[in-house]
DRENDO-1510 file (C-alpha; in Angstrom, 1 decimal, always signed):
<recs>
REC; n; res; u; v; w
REC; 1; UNK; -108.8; +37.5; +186.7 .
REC; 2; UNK; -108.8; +39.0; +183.2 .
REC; 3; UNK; -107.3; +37.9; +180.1 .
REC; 4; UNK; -103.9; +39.3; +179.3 .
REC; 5; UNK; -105.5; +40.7; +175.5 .
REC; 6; UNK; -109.4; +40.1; +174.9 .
REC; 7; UNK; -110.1; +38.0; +172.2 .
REC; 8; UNK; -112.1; +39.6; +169.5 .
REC; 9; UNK; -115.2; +38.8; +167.9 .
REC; 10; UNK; -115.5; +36.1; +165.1 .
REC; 11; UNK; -114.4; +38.2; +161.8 .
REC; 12; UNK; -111.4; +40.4; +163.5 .
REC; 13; UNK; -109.2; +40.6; +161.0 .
REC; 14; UNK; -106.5; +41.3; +163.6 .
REC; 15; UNK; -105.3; +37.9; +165.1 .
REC; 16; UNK; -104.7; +38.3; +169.2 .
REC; 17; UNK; -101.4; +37.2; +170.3 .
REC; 18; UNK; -100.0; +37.5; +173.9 .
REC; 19; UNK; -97.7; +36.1; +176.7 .
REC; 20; UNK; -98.9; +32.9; +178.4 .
REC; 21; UNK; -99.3; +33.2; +182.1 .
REC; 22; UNK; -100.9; +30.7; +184.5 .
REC; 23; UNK; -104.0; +31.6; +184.0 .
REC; 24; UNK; -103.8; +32.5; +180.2 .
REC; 25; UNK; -105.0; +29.2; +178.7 .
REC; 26; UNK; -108.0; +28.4; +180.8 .
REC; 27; UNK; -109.5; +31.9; +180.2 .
REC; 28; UNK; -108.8; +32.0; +176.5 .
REC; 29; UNK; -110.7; +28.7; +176.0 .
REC; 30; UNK; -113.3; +29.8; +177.6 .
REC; 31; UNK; -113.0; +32.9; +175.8 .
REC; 32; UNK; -113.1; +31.1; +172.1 .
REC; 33; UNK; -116.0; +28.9; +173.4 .
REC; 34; UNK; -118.2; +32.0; +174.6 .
REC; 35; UNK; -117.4; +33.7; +171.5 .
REC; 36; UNK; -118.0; +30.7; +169.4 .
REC; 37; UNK; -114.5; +31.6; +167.3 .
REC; 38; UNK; -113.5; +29.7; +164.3 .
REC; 39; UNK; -110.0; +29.9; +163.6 .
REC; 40; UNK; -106.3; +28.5; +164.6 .
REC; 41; UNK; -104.6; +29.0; +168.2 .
REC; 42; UNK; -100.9; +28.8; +168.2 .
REC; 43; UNK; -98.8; +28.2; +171.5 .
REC; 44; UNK; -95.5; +28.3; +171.4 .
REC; 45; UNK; -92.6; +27.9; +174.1 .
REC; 46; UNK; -88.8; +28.2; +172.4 .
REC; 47; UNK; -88.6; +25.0; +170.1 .
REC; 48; UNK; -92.2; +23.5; +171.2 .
REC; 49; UNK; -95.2; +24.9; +168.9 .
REC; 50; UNK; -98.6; +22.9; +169.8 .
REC; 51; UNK; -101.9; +24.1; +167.0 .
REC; 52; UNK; -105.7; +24.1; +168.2 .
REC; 53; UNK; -108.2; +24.5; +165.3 .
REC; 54; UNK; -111.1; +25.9; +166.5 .
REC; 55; UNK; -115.1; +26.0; +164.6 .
REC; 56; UNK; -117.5; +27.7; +166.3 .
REC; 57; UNK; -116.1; +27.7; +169.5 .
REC; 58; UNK; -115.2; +23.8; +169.5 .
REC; 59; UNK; -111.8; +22.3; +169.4 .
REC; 60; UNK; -111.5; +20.3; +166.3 .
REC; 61; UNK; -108.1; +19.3; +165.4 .
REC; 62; UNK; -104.7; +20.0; +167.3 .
REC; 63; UNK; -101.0; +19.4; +166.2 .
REC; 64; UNK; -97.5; +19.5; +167.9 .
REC; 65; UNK; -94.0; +19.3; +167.1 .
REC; 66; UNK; -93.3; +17.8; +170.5 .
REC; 67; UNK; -92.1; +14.2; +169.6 .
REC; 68; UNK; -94.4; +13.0; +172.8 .
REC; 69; UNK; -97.2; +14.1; +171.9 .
REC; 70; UNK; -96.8; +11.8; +168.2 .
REC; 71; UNK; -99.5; +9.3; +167.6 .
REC; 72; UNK; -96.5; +6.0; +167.5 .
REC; 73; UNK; -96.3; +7.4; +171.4 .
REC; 74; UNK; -100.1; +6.5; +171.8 .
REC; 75; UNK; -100.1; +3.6; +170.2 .
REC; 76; UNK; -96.8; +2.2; +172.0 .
REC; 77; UNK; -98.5; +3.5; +175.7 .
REC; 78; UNK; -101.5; +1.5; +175.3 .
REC; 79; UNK; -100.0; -1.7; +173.2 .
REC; 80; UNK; -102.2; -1.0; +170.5 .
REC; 81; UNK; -99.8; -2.3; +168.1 .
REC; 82; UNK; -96.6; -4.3; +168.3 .
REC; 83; UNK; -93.2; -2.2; +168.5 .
REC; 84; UNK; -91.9; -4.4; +165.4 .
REC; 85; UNK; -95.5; -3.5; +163.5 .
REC; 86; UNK; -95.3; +0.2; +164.5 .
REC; 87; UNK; -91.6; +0.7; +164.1 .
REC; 88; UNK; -92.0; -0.7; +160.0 .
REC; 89; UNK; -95.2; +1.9; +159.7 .
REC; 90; UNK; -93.1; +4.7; +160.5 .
REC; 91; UNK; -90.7; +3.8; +158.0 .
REC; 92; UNK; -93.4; +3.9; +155.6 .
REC; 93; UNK; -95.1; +7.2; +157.0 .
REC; 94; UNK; -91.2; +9.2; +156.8 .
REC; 95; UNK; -91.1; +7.6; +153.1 .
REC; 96; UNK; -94.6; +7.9; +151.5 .
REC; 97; UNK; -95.1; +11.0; +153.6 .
REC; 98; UNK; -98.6; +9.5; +154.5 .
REC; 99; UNK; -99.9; +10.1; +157.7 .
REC; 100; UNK; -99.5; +6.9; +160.6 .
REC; 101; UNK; -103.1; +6.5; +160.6 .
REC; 102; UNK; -103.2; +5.6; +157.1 .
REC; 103; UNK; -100.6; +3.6; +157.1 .
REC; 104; UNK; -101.5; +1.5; +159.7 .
REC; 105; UNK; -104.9; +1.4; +157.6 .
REC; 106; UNK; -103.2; +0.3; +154.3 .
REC; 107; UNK; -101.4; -2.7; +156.5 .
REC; 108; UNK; -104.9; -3.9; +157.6 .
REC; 109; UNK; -103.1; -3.1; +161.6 .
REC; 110; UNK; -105.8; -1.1; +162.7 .
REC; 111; UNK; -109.7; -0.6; +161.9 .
REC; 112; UNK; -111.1; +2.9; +160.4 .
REC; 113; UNK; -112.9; +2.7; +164.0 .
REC; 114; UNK; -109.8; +2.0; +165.7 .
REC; 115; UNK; -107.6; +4.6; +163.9 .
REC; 116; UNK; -110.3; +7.2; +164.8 .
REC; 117; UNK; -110.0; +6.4; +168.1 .
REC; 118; UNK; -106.3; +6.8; +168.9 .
REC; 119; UNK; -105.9; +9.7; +166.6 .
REC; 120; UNK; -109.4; +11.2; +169.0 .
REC; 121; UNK; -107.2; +10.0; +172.2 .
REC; 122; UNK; -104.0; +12.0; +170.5 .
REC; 123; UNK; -105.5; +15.4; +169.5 .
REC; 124; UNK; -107.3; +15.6; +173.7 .
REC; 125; UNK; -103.7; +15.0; +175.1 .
REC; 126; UNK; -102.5; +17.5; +173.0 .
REC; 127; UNK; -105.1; +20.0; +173.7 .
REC; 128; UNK; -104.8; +19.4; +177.6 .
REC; 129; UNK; -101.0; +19.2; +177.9 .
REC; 130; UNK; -101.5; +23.2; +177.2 .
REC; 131; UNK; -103.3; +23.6; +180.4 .
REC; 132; UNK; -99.9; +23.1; +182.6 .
REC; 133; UNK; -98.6; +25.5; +180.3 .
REC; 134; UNK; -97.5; +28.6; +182.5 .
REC; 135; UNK; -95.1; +30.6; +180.0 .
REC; 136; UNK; -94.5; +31.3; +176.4 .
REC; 137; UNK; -96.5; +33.0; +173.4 .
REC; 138; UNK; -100.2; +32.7; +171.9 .
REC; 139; UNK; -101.6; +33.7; +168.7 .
REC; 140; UNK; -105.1; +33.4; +167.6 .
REC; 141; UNK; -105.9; +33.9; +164.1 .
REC; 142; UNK; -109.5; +33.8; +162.7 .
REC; 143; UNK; -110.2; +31.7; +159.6 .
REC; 144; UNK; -111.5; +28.4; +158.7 .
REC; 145; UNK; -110.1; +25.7; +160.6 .
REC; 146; UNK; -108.6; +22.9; +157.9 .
REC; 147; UNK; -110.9; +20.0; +156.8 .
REC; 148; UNK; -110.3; +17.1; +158.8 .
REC; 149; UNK; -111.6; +13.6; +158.8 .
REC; 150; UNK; -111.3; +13.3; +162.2 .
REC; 151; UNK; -112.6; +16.3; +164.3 .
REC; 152; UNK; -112.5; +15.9; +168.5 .
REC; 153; UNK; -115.9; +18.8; +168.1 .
REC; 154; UNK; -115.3; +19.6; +172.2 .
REC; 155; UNK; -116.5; +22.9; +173.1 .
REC; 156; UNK; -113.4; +25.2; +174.6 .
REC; 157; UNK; -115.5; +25.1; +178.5 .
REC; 158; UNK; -115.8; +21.4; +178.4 .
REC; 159; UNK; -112.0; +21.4; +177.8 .
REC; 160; UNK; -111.5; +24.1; +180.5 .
REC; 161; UNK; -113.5; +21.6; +183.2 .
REC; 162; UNK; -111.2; +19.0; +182.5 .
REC; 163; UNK; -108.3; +20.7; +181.3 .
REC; 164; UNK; -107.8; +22.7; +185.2 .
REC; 165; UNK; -108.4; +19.5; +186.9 .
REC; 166; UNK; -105.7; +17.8; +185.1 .
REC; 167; UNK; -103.0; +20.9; +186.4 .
REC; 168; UNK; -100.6; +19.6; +188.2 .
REC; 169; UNK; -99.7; +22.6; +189.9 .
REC; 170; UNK; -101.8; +23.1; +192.8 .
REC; 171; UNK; -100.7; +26.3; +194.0 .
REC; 172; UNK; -102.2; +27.7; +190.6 .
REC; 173; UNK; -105.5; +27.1; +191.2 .
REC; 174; UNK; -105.1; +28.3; +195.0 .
REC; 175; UNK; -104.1; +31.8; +193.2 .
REC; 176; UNK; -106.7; +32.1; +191.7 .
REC; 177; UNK; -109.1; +31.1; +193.1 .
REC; 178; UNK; -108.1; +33.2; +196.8 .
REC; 179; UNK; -107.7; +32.4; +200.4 .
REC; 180; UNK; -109.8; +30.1; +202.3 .
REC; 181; UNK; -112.2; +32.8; +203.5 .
REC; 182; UNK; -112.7; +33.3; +200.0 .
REC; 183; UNK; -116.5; +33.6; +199.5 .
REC; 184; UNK; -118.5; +31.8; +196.2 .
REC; 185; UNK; -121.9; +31.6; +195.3 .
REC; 186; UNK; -123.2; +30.4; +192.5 .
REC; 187; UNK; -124.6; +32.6; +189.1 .
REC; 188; UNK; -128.0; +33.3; +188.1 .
REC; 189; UNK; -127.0; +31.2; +184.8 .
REC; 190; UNK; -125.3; +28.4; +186.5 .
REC; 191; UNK; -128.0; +25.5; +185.3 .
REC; 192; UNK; -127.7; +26.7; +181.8 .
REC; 193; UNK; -123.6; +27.1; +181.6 .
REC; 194; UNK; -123.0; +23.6; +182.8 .
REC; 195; UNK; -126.0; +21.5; +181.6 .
REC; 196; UNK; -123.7; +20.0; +178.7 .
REC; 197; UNK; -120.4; +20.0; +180.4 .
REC; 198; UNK; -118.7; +17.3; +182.1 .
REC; 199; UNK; -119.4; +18.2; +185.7 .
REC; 200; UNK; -118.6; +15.3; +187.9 .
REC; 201; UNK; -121.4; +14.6; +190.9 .
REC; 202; UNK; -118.4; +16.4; +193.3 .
REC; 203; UNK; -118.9; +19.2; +191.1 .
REC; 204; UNK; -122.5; +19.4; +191.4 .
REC; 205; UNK; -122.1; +18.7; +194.9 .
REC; 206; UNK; -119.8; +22.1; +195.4 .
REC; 207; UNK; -122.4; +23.9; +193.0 .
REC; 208; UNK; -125.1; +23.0; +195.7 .
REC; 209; UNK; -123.1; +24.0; +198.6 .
REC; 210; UNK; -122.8; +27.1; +196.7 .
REC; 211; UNK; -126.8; +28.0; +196.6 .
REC; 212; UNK; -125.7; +30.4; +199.4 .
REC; 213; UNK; -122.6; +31.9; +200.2 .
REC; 214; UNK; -119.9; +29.4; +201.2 .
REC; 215; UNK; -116.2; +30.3; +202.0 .
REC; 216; UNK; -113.3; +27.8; +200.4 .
REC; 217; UNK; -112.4; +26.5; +203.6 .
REC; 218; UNK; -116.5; +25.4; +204.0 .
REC; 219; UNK; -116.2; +23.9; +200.6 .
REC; 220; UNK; -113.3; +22.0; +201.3 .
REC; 221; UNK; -114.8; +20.8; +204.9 .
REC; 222; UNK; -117.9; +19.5; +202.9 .
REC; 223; UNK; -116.6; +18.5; +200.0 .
REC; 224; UNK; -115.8; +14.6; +198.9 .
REC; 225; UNK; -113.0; +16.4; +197.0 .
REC; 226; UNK; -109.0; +16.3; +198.1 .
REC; 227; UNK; -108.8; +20.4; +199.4 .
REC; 228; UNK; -106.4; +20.6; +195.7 .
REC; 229; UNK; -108.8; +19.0; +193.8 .
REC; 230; UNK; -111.5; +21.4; +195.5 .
REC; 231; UNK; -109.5; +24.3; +194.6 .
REC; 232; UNK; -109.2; +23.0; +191.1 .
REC; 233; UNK; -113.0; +22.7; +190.9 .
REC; 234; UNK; -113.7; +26.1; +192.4 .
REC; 235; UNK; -111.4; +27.7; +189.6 .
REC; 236; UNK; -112.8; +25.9; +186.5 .
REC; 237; UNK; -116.0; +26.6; +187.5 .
REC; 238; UNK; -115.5; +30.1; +188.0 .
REC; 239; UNK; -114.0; +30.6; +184.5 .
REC; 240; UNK; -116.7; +28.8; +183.0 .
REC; 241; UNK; -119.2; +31.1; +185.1 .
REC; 242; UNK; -121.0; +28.3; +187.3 .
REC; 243; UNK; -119.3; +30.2; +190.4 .
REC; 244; UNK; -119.2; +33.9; +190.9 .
REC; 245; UNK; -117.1; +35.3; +193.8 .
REC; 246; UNK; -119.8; +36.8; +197.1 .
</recs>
């Protein structure tokens, strides 16, 4: 499955904008990471706007305008902080106009470490809620991404391996990834694509199986996997190039 509009080379000085589809956000972070872009990806669905700053094909930063994905809503998930505590630091944050983080800094609430960690735990939920995204608008634009103190530096594959196994929808992957006599085997380049990605052993184990042709339904009758979670692995993988169809 091909992109709905190619991403150009870093340097186009034409930004790439499109419809998102099911498959639009996998492929295009795939497509930044191959191409080692730099620059900002907006996606967009009516009042929600989420921001991915990419360098060198590496997610680095991400933004939202989606109250859920605001760092108070990490804190408060995991009980890092009081609700009294975080409540007053917001009060501070809307006056001063200073970001939580540093707030929460000033007030001696959390650590540099610490605040480095949640805002690291914010910026990846941000950048995988877009994976269930299945409608709206993208735009790419290449420039320099905005200095941050606190980069996430994952590369747009690694997110991609994750990103599809966290889809909810299971019906998406089986899309794309065909029928179950639906024959894979893995590519010539397969050691060198995933040698720095997160594969899980299951993973490996469905990359093995794959030495030879192997239809999906094989794959799921050998496979530790759930037959979803199989057909989630089997579409990540062939995005990412690990998996070629026979």
């Amino acid at each position: 499955m091909s992109l709905p509009a190619a991403v150009q080379p870093p340097g186009s000085p034409v930004p790439q904008q499109g419809e998102v589809h099911s498959h639009t956000i996998p492929h295009l972070f795939h497509e930044l990471s191959a191409s080692r872009a730099s620059g900002v990806l907006t996606v967009s669905d009516r009042d929600i706007r989420k921001i991915v700053q990419f360098g060198d094909g590496r997610a680095l930063f991400a933004s939202s305008n989606d109250r859920d994905d605001r760092l108070n809503q990490v804190l408060l998930g995991s009980a890092a902080i009081p609700l009294k505590q975080l409540i007053r630091c917001l009060e501070i944050s809307l006056s001063t106009r200073d970001r939580l983080g540093e707030v929460m800094l000033r007030r001696k609430l959390l650590s540099e470490a610490d605040v480095k960690k949640w805002v690291k735990v914010q910026v990846r939920s941000i950048v995988l809620s877009l994976f269930d995204w299945t409608r709206g608008q993208y735009q790419f634009e290449h420039k320099a991404a905005d200095a941050e103190n606190i980069t996430l530096g994952e590369s747009g594959d690694a997110l991609v391996i994750e990103g599809v196994q966290r889809i909810h929808s299971w019906a998406r992957a089986y899309e794309e990834v065909g029928g179950l006599n639906t024959e894979y085997r893995t590519t010539h380049s397969m050691e060198t694509i995933v040698k720095d990605l997160p594969i899980r052993p299951a993973d490996r184990a469905i990359l093995h199986l794959c030495d030879q042709p192997m239809s999906l339904e094989e794959i799921c009758e050998a496979s530790a996997l759930k037959d979803s979670d199989v057909c989630k692995a089997v579409w990540a993988l062939l995005i990412v190039g690990a998996l070629m169809k026979a």
